[in-house]
MARTOR-96155 format. One record per atom (N, C-alpha, C): residue number from 1; residue in one letter; atom name; x, y, z. Coordinates in nm, 2 decimals. Example, Ala and Ser with C-alpha at 12.3 -4.5 7.8 and 13.67 -1.06 7.14 Angstrom:
REM MARTOR-96155
> 1/a/N/1.32/-0.57/0.78
> 1/a/CA/1.23/-0.45/0.78
> 1/a/C/1.32/-0.33/0.78
> 2/s/N/1.28/-0.22/0.71
> 2/s/CA/1.37/-0.11/0.71
> 2/s/C/1.29/0.00/0.79
END
This chain:
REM MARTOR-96155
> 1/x/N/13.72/-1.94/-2.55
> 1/x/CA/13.60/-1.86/-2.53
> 1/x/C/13.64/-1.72/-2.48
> 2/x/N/13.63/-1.65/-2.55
> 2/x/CA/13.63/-1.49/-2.52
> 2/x/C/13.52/-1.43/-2.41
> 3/x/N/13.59/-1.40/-2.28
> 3/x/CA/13.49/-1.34/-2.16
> 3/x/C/13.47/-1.21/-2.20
> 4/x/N/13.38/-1.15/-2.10
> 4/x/CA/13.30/-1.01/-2.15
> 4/x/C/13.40/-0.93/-2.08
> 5/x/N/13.51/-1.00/-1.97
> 5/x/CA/13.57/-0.88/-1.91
> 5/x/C/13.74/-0.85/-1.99
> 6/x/N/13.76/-1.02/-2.09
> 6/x/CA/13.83/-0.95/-2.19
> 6/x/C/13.83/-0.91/-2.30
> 7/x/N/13.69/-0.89/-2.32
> 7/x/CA/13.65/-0.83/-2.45
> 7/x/C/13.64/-0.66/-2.38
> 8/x/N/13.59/-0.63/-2.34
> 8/x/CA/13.59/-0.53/-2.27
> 8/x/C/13.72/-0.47/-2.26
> 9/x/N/13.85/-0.56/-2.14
> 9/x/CA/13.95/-0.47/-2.17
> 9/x/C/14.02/-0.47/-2.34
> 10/x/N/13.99/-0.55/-2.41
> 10/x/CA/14.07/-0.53/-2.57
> 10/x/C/13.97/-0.46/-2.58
> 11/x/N/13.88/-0.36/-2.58
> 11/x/CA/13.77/-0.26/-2.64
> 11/x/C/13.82/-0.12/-2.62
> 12/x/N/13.88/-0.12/-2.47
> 12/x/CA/13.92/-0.03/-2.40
> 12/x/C/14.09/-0.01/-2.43
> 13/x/N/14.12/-0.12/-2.44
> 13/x/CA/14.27/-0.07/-2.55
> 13/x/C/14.28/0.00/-2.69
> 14/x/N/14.18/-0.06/-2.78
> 14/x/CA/14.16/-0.01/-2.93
> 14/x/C/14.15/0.12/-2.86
> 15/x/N/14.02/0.20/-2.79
> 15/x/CA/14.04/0.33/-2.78
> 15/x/C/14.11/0.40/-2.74
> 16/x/N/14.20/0.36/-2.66
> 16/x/CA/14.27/0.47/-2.62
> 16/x/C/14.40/0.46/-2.73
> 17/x/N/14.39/0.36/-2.78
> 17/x/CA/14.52/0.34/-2.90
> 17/x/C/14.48/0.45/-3.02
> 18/x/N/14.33/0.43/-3.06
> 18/x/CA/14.32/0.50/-3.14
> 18/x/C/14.35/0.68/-3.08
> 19/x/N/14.28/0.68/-2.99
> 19/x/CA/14.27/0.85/-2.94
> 19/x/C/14.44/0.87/-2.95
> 20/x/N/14.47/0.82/-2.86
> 20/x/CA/14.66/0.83/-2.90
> 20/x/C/14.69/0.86/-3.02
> 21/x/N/14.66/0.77/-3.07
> 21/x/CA/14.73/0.81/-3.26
> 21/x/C/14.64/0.91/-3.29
> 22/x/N/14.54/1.02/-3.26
> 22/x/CA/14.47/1.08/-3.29
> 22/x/C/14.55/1.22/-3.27
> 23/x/N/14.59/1.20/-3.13
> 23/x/CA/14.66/1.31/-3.02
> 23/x/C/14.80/1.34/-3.06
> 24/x/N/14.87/1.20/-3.16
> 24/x/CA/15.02/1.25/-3.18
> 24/x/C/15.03/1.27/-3.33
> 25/x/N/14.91/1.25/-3.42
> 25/x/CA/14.93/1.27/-3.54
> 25/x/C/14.87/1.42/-3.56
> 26/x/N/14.78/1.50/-3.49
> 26/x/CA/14.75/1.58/-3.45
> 26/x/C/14.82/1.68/-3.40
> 27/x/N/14.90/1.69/-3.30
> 27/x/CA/14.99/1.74/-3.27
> 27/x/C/15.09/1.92/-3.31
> 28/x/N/15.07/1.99/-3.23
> 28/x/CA/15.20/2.07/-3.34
> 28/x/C/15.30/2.02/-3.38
> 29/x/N/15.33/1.96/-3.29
> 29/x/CA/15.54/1.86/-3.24
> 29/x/C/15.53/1.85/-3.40
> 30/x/N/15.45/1.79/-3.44
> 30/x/CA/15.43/1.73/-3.56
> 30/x/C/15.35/1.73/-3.71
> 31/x/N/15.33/1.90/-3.67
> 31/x/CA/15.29/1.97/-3.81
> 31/x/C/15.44/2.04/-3.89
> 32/x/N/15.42/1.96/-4.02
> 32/x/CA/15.51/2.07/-4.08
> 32/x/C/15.50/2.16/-4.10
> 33/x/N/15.63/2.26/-4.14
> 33/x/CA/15.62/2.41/-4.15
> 33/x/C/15.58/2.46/-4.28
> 34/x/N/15.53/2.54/-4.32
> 34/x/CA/15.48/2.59/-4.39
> 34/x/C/15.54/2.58/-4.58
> 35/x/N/15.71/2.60/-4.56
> 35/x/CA/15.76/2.60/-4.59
> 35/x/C/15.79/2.45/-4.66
> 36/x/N/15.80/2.34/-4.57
> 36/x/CA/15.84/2.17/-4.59
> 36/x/C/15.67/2.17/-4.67
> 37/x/N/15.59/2.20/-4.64
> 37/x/CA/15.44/2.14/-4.66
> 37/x/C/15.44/2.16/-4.81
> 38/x/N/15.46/2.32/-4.82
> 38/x/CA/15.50/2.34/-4.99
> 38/x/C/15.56/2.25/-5.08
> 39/x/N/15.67/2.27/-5.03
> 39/x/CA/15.78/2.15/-5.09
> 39/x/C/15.74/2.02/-5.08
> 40/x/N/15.68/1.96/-4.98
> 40/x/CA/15.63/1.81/-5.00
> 40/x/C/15.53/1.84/-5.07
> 41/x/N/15.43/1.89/-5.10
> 41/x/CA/15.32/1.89/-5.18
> 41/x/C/15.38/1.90/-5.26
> 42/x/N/15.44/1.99/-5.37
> 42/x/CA/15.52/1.98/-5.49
> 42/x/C/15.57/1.84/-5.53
> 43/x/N/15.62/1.81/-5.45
> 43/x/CA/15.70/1.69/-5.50
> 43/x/C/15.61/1.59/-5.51
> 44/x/N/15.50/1.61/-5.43
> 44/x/CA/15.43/1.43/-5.43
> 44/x/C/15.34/1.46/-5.59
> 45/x/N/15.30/1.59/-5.62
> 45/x/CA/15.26/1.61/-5.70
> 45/x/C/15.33/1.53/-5.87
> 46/x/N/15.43/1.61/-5.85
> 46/x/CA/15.55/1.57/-5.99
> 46/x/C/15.51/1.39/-5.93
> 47/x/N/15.53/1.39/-5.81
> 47/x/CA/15.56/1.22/-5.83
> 47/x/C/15.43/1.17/-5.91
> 48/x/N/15.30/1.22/-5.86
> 48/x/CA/15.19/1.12/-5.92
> 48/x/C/15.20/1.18/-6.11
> 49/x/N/15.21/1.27/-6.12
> 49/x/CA/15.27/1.30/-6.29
> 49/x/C/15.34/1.23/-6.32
> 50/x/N/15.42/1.18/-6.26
> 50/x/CA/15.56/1.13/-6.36
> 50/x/C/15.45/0.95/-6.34
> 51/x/N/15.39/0.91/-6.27
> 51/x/CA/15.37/0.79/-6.27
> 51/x/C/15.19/0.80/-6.34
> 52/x/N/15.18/0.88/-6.37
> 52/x/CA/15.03/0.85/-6.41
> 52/x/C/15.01/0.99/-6.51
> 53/x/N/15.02/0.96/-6.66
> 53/x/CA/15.00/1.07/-6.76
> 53/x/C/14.83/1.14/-6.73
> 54/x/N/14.71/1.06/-6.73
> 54/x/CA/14.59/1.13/-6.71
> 54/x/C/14.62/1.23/-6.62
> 55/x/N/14.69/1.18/-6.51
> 55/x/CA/14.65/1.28/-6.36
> 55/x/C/14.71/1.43/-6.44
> 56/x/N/14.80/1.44/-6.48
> 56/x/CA/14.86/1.56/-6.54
> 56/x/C/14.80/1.59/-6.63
> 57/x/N/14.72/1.57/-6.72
> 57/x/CA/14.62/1.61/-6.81
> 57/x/C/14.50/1.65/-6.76
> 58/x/N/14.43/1.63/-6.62
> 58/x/CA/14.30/1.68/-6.55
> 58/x/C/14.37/1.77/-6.49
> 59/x/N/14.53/1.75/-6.42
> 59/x/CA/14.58/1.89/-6.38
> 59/x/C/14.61/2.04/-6.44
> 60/x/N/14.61/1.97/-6.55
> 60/x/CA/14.59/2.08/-6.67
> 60/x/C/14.45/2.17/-6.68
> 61/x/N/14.36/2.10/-6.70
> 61/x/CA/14.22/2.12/-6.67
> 61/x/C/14.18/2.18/-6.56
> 62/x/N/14.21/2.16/-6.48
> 62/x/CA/14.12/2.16/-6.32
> 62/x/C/14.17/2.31/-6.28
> 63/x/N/14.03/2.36/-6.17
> 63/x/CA/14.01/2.47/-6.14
> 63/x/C/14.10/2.53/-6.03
> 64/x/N/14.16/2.41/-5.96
> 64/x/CA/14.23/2.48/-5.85
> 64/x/C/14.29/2.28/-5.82
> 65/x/N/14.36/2.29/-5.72
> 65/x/CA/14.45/2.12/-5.73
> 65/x/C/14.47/2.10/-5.57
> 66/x/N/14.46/2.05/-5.46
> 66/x/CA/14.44/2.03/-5.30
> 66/x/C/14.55/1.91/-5.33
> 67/x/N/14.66/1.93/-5.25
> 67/x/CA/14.77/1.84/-5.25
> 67/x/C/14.78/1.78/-5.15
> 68/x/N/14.75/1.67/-5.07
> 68/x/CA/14.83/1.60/-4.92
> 68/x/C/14.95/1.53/-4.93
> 69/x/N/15.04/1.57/-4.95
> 69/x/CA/15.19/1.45/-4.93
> 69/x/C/15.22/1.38/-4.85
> 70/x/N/15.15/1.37/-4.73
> 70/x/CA/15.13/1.32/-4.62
> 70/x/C/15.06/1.24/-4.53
> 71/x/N/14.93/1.13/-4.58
> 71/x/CA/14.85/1.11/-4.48
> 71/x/C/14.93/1.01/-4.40
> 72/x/N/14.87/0.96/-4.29
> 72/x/CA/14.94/0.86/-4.20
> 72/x/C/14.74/0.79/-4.13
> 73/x/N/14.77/0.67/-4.15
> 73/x/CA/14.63/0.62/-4.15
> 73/x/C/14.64/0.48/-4.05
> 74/x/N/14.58/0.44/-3.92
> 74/x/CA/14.63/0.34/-3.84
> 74/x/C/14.47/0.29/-3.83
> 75/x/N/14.51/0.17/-3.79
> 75/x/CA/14.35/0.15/-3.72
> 75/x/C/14.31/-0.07/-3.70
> 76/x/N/14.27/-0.03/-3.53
> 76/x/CA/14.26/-0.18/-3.52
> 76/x/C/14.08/-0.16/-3.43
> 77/x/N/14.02/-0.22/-3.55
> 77/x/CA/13.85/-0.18/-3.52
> 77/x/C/13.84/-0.06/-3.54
> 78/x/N/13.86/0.02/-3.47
> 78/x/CA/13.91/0.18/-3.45
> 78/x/C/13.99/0.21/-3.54
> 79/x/N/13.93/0.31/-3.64
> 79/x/CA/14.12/0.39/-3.70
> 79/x/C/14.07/0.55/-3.73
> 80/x/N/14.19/0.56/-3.79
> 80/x/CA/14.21/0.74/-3.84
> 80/x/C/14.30/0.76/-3.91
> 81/x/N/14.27/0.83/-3.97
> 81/x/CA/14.40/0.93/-4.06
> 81/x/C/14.37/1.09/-4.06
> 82/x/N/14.52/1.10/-4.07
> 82/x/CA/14.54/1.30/-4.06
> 82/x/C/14.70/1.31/-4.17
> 83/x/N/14.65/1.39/-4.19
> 83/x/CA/14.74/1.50/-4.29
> 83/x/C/14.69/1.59/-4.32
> 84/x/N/14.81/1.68/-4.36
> 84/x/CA/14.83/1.83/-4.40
> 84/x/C/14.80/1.88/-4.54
> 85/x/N/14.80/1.96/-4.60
> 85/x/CA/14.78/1.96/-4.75
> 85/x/C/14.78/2.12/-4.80
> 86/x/N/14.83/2.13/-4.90
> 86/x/CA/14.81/2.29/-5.02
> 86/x/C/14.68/2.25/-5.10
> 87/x/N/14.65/2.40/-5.14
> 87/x/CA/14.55/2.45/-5.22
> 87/x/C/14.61/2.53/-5.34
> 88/x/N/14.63/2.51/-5.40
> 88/x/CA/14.68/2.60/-5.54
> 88/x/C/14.56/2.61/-5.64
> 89/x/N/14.59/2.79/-5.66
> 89/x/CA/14.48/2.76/-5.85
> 89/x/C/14.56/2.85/-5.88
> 90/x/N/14.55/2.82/-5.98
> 90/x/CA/14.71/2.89/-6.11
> 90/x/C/14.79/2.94/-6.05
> 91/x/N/14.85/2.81/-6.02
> 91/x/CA/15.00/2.78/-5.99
> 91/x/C/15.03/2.88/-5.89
> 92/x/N/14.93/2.93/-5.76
> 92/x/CA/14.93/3.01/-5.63
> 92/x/C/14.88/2.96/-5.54
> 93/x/N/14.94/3.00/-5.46
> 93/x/CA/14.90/2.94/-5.32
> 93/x/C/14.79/3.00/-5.26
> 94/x/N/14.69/2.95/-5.22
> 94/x/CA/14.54/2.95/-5.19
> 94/x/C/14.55/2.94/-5.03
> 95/x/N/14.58/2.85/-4.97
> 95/x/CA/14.54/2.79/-4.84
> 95/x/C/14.57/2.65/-4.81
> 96/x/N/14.59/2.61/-4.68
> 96/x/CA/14.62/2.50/-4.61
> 96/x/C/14.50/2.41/-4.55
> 97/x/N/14.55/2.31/-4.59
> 97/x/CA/14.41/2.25/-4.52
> 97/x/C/14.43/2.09/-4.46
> 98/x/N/14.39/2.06/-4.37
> 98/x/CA/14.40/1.92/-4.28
> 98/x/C/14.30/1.83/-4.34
> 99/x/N/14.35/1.69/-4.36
> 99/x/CA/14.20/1.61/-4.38
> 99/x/C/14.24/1.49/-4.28
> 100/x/N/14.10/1.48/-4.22
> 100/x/CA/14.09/1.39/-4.11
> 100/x/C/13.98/1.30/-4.12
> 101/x/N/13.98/1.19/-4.12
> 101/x/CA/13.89/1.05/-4.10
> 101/x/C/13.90/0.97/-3.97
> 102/x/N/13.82/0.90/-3.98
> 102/x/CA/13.78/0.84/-3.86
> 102/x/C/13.68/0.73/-3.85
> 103/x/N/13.68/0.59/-3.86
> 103/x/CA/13.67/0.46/-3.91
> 103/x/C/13.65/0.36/-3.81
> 104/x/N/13.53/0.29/-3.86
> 104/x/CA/13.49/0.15/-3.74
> 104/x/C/13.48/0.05/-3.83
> 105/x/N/13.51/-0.06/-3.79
> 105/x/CA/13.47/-0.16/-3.87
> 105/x/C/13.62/-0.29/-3.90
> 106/x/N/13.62/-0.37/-3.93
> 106/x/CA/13.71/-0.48/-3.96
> 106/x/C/13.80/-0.42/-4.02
> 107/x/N/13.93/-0.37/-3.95
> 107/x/CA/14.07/-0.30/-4.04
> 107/x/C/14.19/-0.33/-3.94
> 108/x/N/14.29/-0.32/-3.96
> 108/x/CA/14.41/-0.38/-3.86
> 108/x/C/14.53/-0.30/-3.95
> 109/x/N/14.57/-0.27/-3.89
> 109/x/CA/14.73/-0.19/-3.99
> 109/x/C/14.77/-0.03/-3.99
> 110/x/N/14.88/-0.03/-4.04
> 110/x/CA/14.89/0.12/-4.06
> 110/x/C/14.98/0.19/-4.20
> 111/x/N/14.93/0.25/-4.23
> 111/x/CA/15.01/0.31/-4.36
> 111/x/C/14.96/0.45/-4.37
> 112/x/N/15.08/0.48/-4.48
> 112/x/CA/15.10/0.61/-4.53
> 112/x/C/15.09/0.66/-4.68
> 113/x/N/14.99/0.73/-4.72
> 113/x/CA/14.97/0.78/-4.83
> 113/x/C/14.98/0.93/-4.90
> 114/x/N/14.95/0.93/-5.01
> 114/x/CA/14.96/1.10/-5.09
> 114/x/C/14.82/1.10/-5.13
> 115/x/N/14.74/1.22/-5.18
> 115/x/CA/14.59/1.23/-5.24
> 115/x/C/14.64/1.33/-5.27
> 116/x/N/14.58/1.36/-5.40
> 116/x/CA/14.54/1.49/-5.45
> 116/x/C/14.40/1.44/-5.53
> 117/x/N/14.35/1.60/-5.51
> 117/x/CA/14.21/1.62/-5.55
> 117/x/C/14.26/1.74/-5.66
> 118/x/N/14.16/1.72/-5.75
> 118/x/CA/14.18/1.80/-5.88
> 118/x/C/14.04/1.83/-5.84
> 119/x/N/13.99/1.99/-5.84
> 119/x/CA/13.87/2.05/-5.81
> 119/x/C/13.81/2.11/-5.95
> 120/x/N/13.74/2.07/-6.02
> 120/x/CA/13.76/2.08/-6.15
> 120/x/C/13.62/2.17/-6.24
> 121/x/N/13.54/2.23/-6.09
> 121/x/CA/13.44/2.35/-6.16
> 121/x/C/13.49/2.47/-6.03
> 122/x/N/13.43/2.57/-6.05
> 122/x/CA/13.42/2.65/-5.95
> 122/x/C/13.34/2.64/-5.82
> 123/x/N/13.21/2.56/-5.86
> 123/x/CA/13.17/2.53/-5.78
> 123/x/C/13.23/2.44/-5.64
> 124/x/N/13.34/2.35/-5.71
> 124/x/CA/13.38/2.25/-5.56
> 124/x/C/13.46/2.40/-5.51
> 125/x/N/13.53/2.46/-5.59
> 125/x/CA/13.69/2.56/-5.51
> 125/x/C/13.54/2.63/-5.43
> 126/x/N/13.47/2.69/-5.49
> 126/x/CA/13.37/2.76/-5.39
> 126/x/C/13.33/2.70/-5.25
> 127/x/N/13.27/2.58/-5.25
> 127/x/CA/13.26/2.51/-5.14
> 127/x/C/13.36/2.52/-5.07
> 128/x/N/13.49/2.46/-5.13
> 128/x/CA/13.59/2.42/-5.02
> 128/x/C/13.59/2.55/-4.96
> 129/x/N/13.59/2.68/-4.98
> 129/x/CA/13.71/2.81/-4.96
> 129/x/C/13.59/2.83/-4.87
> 130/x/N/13.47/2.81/-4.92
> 130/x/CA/13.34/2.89/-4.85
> 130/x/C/13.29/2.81/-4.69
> 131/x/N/13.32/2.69/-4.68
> 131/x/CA/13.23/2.54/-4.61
> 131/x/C/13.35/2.58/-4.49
> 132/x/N/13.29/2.49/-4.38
> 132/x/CA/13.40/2.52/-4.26
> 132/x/C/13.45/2.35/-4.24
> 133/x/N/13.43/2.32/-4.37
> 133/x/CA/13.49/2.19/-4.38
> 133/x/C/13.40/2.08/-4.51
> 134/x/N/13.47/2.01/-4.59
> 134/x/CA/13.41/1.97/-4.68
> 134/x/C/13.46/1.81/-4.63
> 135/x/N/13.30/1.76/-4.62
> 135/x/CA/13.31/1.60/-4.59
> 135/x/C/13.29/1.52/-4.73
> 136/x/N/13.37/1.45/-4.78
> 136/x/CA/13.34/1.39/-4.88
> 136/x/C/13.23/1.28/-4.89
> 137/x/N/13.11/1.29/-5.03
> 137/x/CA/13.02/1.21/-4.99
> 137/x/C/12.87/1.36/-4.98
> 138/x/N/12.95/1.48/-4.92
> 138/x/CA/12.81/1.56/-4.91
> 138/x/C/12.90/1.66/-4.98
> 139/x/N/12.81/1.76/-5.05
> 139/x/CA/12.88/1.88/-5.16
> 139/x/C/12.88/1.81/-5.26
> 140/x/N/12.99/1.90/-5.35
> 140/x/CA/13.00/1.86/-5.51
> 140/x/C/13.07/1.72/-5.47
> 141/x/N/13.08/1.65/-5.63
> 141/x/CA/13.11/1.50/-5.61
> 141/x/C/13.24/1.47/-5.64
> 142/x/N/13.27/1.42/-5.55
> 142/x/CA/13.42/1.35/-5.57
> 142/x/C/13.41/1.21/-5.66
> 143/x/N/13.49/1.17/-5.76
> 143/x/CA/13.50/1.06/-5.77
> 143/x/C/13.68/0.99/-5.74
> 144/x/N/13.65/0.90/-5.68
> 144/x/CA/13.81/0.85/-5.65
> 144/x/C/13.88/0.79/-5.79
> 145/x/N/13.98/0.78/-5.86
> 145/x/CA/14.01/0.76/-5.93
> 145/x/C/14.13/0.63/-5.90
> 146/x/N/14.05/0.53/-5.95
> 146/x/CA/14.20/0.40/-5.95
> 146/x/C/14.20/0.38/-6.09
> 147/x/N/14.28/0.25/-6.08
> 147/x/CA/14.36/0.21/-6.26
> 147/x/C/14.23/0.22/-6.35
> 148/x/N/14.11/0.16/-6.29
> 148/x/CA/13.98/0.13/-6.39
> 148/x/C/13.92/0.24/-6.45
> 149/x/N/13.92/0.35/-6.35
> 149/x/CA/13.82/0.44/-6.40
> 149/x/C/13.93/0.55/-6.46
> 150/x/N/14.06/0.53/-6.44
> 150/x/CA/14.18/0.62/-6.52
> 150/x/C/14.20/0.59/-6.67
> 151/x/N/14.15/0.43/-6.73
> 151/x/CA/14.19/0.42/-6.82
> 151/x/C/14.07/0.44/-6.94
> 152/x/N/13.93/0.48/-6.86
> 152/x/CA/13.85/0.56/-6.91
> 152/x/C/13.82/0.72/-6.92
> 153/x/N/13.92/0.76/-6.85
> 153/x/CA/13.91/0.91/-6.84
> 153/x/C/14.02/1.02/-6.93
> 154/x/N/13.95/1.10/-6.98
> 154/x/CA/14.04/1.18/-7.04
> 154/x/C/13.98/1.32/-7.06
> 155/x/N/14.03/1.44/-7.11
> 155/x/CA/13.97/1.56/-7.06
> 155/x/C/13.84/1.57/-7.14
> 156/x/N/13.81/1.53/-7.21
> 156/x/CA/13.69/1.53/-7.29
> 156/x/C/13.58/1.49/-7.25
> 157/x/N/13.61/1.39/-7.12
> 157/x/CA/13.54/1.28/-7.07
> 157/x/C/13.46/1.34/-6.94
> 158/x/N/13.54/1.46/-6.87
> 158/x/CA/13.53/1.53/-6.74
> 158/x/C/13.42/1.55/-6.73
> 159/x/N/13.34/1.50/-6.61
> 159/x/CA/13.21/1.56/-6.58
> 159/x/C/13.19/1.62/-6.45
> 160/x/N/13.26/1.53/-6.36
> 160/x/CA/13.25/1.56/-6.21
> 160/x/C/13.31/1.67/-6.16
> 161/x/N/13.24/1.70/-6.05
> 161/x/CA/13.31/1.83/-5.97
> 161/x/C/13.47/1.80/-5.91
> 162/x/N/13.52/1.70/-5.88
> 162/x/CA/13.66/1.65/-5.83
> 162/x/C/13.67/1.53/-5.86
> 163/x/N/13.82/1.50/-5.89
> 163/x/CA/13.92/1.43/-5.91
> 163/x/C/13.98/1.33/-5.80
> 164/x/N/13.98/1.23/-5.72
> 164/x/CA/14.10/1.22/-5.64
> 164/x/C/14.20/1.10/-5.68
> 165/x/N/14.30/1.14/-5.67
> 165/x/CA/14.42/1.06/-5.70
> 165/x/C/14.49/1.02/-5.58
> 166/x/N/14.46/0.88/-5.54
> 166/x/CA/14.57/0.81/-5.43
> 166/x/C/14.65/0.74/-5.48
> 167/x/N/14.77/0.79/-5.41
> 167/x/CA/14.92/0.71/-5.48
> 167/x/C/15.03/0.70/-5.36
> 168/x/N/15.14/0.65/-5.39
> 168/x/CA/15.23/0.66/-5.31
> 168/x/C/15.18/0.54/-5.16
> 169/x/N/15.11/0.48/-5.20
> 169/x/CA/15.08/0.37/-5.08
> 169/x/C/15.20/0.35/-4.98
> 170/x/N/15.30/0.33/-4.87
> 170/x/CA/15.32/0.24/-4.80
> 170/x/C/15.29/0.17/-4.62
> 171/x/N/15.33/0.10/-4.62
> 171/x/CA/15.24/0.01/-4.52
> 171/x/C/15.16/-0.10/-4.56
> 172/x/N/15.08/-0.18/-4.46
> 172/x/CA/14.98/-0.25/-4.49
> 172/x/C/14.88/-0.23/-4.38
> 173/x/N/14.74/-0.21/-4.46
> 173/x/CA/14.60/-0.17/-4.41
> 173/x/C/14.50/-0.27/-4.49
> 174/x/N/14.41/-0.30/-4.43
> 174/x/CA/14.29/-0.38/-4.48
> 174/x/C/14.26/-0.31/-4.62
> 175/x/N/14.23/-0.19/-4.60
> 175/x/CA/14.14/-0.12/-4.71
> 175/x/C/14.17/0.04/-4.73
> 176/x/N/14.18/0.05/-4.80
> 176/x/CA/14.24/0.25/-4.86
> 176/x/C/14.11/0.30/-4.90
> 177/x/N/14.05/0.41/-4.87
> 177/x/CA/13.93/0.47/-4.93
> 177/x/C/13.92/0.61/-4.84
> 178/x/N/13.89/0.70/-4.94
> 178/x/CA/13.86/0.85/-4.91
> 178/x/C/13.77/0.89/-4.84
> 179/x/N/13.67/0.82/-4.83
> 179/x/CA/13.47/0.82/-4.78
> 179/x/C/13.46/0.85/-4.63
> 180/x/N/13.41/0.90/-4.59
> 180/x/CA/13.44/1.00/-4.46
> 180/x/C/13.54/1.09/-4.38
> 181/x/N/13.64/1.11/-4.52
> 181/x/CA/13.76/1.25/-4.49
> 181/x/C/13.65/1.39/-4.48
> 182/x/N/13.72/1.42/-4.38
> 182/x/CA/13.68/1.61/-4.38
> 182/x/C/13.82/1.65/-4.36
> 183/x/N/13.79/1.79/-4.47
> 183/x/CA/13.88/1.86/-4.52
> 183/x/C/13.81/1.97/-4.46
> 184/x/N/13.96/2.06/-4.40
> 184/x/CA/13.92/2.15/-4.33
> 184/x/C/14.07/2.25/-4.38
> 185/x/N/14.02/2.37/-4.37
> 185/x/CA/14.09/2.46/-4.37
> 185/x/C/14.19/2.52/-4.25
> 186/x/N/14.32/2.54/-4.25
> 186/x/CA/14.40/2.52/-4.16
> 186/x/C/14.46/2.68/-4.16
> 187/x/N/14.52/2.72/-4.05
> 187/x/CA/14.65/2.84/-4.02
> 187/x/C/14.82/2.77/-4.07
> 188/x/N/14.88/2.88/-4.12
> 188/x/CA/15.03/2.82/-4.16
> 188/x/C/15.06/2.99/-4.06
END
């Protein structure tokens, strides 16, 4: 039987565990430079092309392309994820931007992912560039993209304002989902 004074202190461990992982994924120590961010974004890019033909065919399409090579996602009751990310529209560099979540509910683990979002009218690049942060769920519409809805999609098919493509999984986490990331616009 679980007492109220050790539920209590395991209540008071999740948060400070989570604030921690908040405080060190957050961090300068541990922002990359401007320079690495480029280059990782590039590359996680080519990677989800080389492993998924649609993604490179909406990349073809799309108005502007938001790259994270990076997330890092923990959480026990409590979690979060943060990463770094580019903004390119024809094939230039736009701006930097952070996406951060923040999550309650039955999850235990920690992993590491890639996202890109394909922004695919002007209206989402508007929002993003214009908004002092774009929460997914409010603004134009994101749809997440897994195997099911990739093997129905092709450019003809485009309706939505964004794209997102999660790849590059590792770790183990209960559950992977985009639904209360804010993207925010960053300094390099």
């Amino acid at each position: 039987m679980i007492t109220i004074r050790h539920a209590l202190r395991n209540f008071i461990f999740v948060v400070t565990a989570a604030f921690s992982l908040g405080a060190f994924l957050s961090s300068p120590a541990n922002a990359a430079t401007a320079e690495d961010l480029n280059k990782d974004a590039a590359q996680a890019l080519q990677i989800l092309y080389k492993s998924n033909p649609v993604a490179e065919s909406i990349g073809k399409k799309a108005k502007a392309v938001l790259v994270f090579p990076h997330i890092v996602k923990a959480g026990l009751v409590f979690g979060g994820s943060y990463g770094e990310g580019v903004l390119t529209k024809d094939a230039h560099l736009i701006g930097y931007y952070n996406s951060v979540s923040a999550s309650w509910g039955w999850q235990a683990g920690a992993e590491s992912y890639s996202y890109v979002v394909f922004l695919m009218t002007d209206k989402a690049v508007e929002y993003l560039e214009k908004t002092k942060g774009w929460e997914f769920g409010v603004g134009p519409t994101v749809v997440a993209v897994n195997a099911g809805v990739a093997k129905n999609l092709s450019t003809s098919t485009l309706k939505d304002d964004a794209y997102a493509f999660i790849f590059d999984q590792q770790g183990l986490m209960a559950s992977l989902s985009i639904e209360g990331t804010k993207i925010s616009r960053i300094k390099r």
